[in-house]
C-alpha positions in Angstrom: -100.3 17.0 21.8 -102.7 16.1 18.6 -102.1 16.9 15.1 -105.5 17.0 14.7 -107.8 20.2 14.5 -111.3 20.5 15.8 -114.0 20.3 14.1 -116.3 23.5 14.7 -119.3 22.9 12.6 -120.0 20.0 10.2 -122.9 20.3 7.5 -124.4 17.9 4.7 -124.2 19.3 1.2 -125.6 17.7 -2.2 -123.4 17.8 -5.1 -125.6 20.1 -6.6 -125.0 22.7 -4.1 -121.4 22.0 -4.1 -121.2 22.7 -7.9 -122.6 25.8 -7.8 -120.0 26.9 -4.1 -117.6 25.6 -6.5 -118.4 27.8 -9.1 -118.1 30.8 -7.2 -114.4 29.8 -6.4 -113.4 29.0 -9.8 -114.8 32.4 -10.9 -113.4 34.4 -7.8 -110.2 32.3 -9.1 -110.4 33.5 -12.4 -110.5 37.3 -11.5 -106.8 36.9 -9.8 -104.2 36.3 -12.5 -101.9 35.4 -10.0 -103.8 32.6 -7.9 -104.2 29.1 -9.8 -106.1 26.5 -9.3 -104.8 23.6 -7.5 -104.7 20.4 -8.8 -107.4 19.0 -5.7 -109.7 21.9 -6.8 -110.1 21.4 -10.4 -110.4 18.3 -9.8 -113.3 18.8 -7.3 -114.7 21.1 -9.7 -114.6 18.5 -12.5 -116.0 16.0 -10.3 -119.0 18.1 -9.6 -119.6 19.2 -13.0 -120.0 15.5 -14.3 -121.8 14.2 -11.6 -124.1 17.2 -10.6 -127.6 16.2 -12.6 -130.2 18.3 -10.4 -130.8 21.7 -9.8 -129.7 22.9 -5.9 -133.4 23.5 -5.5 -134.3 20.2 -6.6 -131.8 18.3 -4.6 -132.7 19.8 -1.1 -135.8 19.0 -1.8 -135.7 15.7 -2.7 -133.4 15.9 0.3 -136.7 17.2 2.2 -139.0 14.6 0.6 -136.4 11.5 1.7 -136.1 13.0 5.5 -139.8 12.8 5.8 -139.7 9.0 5.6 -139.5 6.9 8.7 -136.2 4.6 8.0 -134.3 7.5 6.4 -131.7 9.9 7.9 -130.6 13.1 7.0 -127.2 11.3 5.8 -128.8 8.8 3.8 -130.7 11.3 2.3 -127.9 13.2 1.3 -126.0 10.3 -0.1 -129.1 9.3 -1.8 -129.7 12.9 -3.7 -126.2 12.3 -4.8 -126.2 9.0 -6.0 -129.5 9.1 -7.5 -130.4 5.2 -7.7 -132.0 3.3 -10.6 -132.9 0.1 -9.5 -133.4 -1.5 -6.3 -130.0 -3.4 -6.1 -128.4 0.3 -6.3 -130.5 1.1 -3.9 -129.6 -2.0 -1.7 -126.0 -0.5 -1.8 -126.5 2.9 0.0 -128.1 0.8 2.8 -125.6 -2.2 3.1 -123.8 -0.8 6.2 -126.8 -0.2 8.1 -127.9 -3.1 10.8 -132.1 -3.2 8.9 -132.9 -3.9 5.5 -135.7 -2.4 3.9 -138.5 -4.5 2.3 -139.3 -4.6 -1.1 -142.5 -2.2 -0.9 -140.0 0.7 1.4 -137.2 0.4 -1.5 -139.7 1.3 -4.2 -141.3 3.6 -2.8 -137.7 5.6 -2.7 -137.1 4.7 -5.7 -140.6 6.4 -7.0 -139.6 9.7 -5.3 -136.4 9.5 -7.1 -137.9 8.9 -10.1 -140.0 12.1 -10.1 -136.5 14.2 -9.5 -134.4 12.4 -11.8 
């Protein structure tokens, strides 16, 4: 016997898009005078708030614009939108796990898609 539930679907979201699901909740929340928000969730919804820069639209698709390069994956892309990366040693640090580095040229090219979202 496992403690552990199954995962049914599984789906990449940009903080963006979670600040605005969020939003919904807190205002759904909000309506019922009896339901409060739990600690986790306002601080989930704080989190988003201060960290959400771009527009939903805008972060899927620099989301899009990422995917479409050849040493990027839909995670990285994600975790890229969120981060939003200034310099190339930022950068660096959303690939440090991965078994290839990316040249000089790849990381500014990323970088200069970033720079026209953010």
């Amino acid at each position: 016997m496992t403690i552990f539930k199954e995962i049914v679907d599984e789906e990449y979201l940009t903080i963006s898009e979670t600040k605005e699901l969020l939003a919904d909740i807190e205002t759904e929340r909000a309506l019922d005078e009896d339901r409060e928000l739990r600690y986790e969730l306002a601080r989930a919804i704080e989190h988003a708030n201060r960290f959400a820069v771009l527009e939903p639209e805008e972060s899927l698709e620099l989301v899009d614009e990422l995917n479409e390069l050849e040493k990027i994956d839909e995670p990285t892309a994600y975790k890229i939108t969120n981060l939003l990366p200034r310099d190339r040693s930022e950068l660096r640090a959303v690939f440090a796990q991965e078994r290839y580095s990316l040249s000089g040229d790849e990381l500014d090219e990323i970088l200069d898609i970033i720079a026209k979202y953010a």
